[in-house]
Backbone as JSON Lines, residues from 0, in Angstrom:
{"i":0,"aa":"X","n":[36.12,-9.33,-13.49],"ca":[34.78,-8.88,-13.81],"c":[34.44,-9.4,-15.21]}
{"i":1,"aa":"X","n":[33.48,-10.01,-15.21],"ca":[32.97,-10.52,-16.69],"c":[32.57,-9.54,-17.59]}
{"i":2,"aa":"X","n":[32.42,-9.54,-18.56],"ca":[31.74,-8.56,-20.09],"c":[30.18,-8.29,-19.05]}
{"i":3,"aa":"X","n":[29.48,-9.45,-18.84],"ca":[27.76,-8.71,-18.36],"c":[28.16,-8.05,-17.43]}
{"i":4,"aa":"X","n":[29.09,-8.16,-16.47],"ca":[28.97,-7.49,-15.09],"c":[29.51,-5.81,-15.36]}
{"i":5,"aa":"X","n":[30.58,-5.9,-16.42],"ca":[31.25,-4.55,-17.04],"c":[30.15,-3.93,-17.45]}
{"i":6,"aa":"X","n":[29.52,-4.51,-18.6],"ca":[28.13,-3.45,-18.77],"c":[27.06,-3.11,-18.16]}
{"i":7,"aa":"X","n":[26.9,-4.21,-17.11],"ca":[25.85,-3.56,-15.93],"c":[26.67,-2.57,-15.19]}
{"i":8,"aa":"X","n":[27.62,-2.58,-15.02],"ca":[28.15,-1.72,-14.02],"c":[28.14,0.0,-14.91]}
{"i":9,"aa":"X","n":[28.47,-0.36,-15.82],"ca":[28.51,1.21,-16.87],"c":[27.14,1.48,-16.92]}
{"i":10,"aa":"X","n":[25.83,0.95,-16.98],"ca":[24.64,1.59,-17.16],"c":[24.28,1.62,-15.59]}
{"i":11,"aa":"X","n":[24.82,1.22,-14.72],"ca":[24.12,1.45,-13.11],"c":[24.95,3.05,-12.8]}
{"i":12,"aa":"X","n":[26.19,3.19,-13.33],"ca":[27.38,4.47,-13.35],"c":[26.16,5.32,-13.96]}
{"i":13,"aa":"X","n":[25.58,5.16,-15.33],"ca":[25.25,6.13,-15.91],"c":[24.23,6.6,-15.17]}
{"i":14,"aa":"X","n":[22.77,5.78,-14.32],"ca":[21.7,5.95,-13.9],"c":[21.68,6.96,-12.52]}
{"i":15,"aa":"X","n":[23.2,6.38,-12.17],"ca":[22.87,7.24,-10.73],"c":[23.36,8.4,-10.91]}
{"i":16,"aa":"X","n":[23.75,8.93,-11.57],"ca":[24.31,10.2,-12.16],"c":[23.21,10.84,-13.05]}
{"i":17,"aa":"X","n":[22.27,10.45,-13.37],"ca":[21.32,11.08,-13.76],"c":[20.59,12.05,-12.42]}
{"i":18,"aa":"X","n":[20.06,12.92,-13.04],"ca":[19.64,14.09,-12.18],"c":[17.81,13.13,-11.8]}
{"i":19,"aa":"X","n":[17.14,13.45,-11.13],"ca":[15.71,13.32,-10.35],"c":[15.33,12.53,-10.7]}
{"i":20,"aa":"X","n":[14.95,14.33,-11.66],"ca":[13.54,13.83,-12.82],"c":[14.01,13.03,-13.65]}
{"i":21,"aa":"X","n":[15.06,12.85,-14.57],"ca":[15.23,11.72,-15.23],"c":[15.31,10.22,-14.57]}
{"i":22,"aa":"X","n":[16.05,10.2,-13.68],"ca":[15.8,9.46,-12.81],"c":[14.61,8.5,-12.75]}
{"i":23,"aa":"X","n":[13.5,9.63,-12.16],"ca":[11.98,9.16,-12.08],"c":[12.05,8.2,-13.16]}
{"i":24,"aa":"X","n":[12.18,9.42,-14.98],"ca":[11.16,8.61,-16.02],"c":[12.15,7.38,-16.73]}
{"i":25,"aa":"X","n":[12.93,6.87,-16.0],"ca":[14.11,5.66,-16.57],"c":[12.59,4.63,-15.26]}
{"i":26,"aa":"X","n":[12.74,4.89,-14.31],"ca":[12.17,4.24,-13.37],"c":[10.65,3.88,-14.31]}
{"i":27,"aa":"X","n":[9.87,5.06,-14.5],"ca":[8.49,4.95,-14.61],"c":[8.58,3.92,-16.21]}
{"i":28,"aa":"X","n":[9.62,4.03,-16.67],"ca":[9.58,3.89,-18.22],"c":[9.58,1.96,-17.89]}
{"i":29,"aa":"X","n":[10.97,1.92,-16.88],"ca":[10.58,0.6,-16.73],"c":[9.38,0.05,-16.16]}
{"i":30,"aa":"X","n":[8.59,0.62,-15.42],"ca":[7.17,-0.14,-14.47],"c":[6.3,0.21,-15.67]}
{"i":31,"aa":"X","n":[6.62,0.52,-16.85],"ca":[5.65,0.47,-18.11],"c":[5.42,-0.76,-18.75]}
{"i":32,"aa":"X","n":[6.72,-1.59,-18.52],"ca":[6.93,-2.48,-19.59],"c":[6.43,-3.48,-19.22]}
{"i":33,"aa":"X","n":[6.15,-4.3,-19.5],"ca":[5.34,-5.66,-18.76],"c":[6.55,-6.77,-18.3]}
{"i":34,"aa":"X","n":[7.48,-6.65,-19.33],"ca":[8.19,-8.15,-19.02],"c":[9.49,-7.42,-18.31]}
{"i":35,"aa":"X","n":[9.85,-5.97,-18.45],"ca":[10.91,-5.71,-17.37],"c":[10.32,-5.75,-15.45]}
{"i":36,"aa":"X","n":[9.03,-5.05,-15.48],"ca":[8.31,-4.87,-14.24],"c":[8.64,-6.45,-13.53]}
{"i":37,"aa":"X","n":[7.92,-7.33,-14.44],"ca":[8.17,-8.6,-13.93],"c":[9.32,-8.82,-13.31]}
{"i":38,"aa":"X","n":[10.33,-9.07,-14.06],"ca":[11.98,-8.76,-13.86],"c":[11.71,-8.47,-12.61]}
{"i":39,"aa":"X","n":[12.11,-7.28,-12.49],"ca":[12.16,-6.77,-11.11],"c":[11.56,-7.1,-10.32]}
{"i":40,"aa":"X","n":[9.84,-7.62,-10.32],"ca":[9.17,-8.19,-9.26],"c":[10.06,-9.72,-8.83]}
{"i":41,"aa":"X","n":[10.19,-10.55,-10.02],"ca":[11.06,-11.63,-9.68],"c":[12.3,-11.49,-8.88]}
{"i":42,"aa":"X","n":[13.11,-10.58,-9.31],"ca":[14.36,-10.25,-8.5],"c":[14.68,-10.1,-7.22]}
{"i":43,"aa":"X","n":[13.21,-9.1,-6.88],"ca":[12.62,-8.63,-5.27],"c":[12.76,-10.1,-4.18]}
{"i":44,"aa":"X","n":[12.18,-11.01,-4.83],"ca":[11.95,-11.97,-3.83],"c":[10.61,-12.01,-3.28]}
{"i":45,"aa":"X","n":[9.53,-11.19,-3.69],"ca":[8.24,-11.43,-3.55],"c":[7.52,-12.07,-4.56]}
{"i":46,"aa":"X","n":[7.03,-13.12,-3.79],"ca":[6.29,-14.21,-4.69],"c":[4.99,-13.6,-5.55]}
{"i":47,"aa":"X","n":[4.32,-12.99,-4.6],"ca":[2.93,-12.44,-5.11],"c":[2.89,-10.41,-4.8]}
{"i":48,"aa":"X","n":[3.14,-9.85,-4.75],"ca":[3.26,-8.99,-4.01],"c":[1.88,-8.34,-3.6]}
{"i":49,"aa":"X","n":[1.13,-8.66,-4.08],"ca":[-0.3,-7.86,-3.11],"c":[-0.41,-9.03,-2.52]}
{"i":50,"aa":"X","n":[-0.44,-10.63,-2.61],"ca":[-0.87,-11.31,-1.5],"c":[0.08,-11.49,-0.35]}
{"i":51,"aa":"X","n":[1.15,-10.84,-0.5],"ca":[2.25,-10.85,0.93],"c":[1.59,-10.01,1.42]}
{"i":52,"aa":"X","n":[0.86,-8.97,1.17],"ca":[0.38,-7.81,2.21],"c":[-0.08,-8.45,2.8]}
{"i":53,"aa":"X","n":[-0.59,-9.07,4.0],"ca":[-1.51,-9.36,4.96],"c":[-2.35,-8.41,5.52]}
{"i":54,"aa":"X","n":[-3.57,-8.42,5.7],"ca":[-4.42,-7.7,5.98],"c":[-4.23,-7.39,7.48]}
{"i":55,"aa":"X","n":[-4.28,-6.2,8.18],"ca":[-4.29,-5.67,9.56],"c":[-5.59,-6.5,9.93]}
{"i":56,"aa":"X","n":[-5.17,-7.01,11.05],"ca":[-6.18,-7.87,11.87],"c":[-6.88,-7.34,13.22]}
{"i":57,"aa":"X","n":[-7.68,-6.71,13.2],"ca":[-8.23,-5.91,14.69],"c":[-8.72,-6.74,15.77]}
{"i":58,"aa":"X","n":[-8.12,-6.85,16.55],"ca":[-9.02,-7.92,17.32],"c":[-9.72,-7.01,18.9]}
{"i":59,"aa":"X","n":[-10.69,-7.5,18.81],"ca":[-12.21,-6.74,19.42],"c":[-11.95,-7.64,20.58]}
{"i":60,"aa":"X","n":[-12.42,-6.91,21.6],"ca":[-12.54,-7.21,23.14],"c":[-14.06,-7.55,23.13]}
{"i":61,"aa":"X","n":[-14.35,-8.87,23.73],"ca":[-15.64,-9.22,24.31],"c":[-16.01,-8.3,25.57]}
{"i":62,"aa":"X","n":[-17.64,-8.61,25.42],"ca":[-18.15,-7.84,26.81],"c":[-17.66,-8.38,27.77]}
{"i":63,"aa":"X","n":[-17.23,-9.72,28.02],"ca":[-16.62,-9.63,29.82],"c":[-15.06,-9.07,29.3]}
{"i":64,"aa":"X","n":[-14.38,-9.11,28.39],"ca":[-13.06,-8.54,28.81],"c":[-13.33,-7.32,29.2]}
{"i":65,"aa":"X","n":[-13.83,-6.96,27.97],"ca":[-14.3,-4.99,28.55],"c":[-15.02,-4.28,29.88]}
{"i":66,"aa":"X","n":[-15.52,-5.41,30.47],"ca":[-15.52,-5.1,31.78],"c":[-14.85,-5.4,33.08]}
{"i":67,"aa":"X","n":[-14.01,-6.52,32.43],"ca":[-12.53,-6.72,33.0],"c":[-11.97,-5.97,32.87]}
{"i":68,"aa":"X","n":[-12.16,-4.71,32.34],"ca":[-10.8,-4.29,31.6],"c":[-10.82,-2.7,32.79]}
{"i":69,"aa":"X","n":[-9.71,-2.1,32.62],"ca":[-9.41,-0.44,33.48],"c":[-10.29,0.3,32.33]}
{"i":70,"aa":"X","n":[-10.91,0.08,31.54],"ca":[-12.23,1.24,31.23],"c":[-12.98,1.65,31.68]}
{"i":71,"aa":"X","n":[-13.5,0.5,32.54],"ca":[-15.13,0.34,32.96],"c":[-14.43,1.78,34.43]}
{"i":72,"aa":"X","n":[-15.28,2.79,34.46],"ca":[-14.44,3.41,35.77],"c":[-13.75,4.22,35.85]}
{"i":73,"aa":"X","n":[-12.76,4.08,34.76],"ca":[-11.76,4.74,34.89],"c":[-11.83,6.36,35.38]}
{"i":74,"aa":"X","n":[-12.8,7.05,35.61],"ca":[-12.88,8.19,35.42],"c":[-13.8,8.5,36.63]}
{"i":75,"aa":"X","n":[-13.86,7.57,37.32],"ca":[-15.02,8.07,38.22],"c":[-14.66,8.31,39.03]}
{"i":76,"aa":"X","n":[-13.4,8.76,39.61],"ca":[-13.08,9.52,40.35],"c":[-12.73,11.19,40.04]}
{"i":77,"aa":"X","n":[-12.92,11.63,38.76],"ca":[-12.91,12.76,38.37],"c":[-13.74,13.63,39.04]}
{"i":78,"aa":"X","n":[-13.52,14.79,39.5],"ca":[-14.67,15.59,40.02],"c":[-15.03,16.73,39.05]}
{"i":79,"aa":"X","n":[-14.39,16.64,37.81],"ca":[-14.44,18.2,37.04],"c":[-15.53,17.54,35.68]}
{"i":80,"aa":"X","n":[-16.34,16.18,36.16],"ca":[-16.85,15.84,34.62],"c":[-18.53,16.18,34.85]}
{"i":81,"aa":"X","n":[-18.69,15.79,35.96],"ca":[-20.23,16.2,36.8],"c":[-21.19,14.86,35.8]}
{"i":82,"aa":"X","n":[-22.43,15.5,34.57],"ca":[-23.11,14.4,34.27],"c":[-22.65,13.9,32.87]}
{"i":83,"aa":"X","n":[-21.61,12.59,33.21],"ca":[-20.91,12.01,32.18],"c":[-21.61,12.11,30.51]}
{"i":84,"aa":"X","n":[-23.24,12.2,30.45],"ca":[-23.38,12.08,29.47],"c":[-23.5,13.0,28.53]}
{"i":85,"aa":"X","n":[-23.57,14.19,29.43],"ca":[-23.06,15.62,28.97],"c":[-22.06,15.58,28.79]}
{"i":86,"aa":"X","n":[-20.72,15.37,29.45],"ca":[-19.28,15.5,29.32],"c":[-19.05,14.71,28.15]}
{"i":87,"aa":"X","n":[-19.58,13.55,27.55],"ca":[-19.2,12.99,26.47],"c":[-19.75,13.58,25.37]}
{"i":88,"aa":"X","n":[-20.88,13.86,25.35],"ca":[-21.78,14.98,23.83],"c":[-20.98,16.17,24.12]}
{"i":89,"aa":"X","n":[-20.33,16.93,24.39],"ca":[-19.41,17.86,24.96],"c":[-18.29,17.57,23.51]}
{"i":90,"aa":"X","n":[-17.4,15.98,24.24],"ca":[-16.38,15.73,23.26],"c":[-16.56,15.49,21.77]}
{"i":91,"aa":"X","n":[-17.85,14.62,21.75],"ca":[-17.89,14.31,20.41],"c":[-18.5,15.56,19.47]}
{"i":92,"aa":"X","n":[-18.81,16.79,20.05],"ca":[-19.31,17.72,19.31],"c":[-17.85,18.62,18.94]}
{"i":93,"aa":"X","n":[-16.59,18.51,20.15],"ca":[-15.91,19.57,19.73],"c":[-14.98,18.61,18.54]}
{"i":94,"aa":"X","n":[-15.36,17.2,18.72],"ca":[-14.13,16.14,17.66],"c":[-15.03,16.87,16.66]}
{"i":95,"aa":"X","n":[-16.28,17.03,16.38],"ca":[-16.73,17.42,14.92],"c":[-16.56,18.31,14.33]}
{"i":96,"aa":"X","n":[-16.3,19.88,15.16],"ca":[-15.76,20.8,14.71],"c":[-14.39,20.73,14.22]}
């Protein structure tokens, strides 16, 4: 074990043996600093880290899929709904409560 690896290893001993909350403010103290935060962002292996997020992509059904689709119907064999457009102002009033 080299001299750097001996003293990293004695301050990683000391850190995890710290209780929580200290814990936390060793943590918060470093995401204060500008050039340790970095550090650590470099270390991570993320190049950019908000531009790795990729944005959730929704992808929307056209009108012929959606009438391709088991929606169109689905329900019309129900006998307990009577005039659908009642049965739906029905739901969306009790989602509001």
């Amino acid at each position: 074990m080299t001299r750097t690896q001996a003293t990293a290893e004695i301050f990683w001993t000391a850190f995890r043996v710290l209780p929580p909350r200290e814990k936390l403010a060793v943590l918060k103290r470093i995401l204060k600093d500008k050039e340790l935060r970095q550090t650590v962002i470099d270390l991570s292996g993320v190049k950019n880290p908000r531009k790795d997020r990729a944005p959730a992509r929704r992808k929307y059904m056209t009108a012929r899929e959606l009438l391709n689709s088991d929606l169109i119907g689905m329900w019309k064999d129900r006998t307990d709904i009577g005039d659908s457009a009642v049965f739906a102002r029905q739901l969306r009033e009790q989602a509001q409560r």
